[in-house]
KEVO-172274 format. One line per 10 residues: their letters; for each residue x, y, z of C-alpha. Coordinates in steps of 0.001 Angstrom, whole numbers. Last residue first. Layout:
BEGIN
A> X Y Z  ...
END
This chain:
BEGIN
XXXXXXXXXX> -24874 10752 -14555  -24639 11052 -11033  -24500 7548 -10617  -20895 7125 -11254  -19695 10310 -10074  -20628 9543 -6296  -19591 6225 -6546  -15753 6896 -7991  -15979 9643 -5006  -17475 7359 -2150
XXXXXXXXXX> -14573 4996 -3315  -11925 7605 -2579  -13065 8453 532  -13200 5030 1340  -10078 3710 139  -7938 7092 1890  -9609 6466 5241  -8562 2835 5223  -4946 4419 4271  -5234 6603 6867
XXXXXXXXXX> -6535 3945 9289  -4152 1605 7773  -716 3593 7980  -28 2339 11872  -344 -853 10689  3469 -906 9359  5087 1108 11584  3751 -1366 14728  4739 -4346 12826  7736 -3603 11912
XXXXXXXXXX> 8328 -2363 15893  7190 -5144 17259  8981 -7617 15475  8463 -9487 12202  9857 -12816 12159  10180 -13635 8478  8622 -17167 6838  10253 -18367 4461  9119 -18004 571  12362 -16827 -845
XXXXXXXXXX> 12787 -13650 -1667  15268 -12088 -4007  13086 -10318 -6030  9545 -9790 -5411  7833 -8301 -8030  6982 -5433 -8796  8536 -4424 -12649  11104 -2375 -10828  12169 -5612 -8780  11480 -5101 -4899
XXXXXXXXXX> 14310 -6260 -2441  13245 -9078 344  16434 -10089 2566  15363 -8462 6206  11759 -6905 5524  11775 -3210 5847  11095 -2308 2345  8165 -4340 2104  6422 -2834 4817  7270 1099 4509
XXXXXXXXXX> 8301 1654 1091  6938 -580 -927  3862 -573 798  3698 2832 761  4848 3251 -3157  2258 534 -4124  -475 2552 -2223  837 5936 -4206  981 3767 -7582  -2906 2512 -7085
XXXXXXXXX> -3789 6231 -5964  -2307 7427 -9262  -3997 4641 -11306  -7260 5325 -9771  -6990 9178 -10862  -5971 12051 -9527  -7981 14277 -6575  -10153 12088 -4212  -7729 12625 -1181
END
């Protein structure tokens, strides 16, 4: 988990998102620069099972942030 650097774990949280939630929204489409393309700003019924994909990444991901954050720490004020 603490291997790479912040820009990698940045692009591997983007592609999750992107992938998982975003992706799986009825209508929205990601532009390669990031944005939101295509999407107005309505409000989209999510159902169970959208929602039940979606958080079921944020304990890893949670797990991810902290271990990651404890590293960027750690190195800090070792020098």
């Amino acid at each position: 988990m603490q291997q790479g650097a912040p820009a990698q774990w940045m692009a591997e949280s983007h592609a999750i998102a992107r992938g998982l939630s975003y992706g799986r929204l009825p209508g929205f489409a990601c532009a390669d620069d990031g944005t939101a393309a295509g999407f107005a700003a309505q409000r989209v019924p999510l159902d169970a099972a959208y929602v039940s994909r979606a958080t079921a990444v944020v304990p890893k991901q949670l797990l991810r942030a902290g271990a990651r954050i404890a590293y960027l720490l750690n190195r800090a004020f070792a020098r």
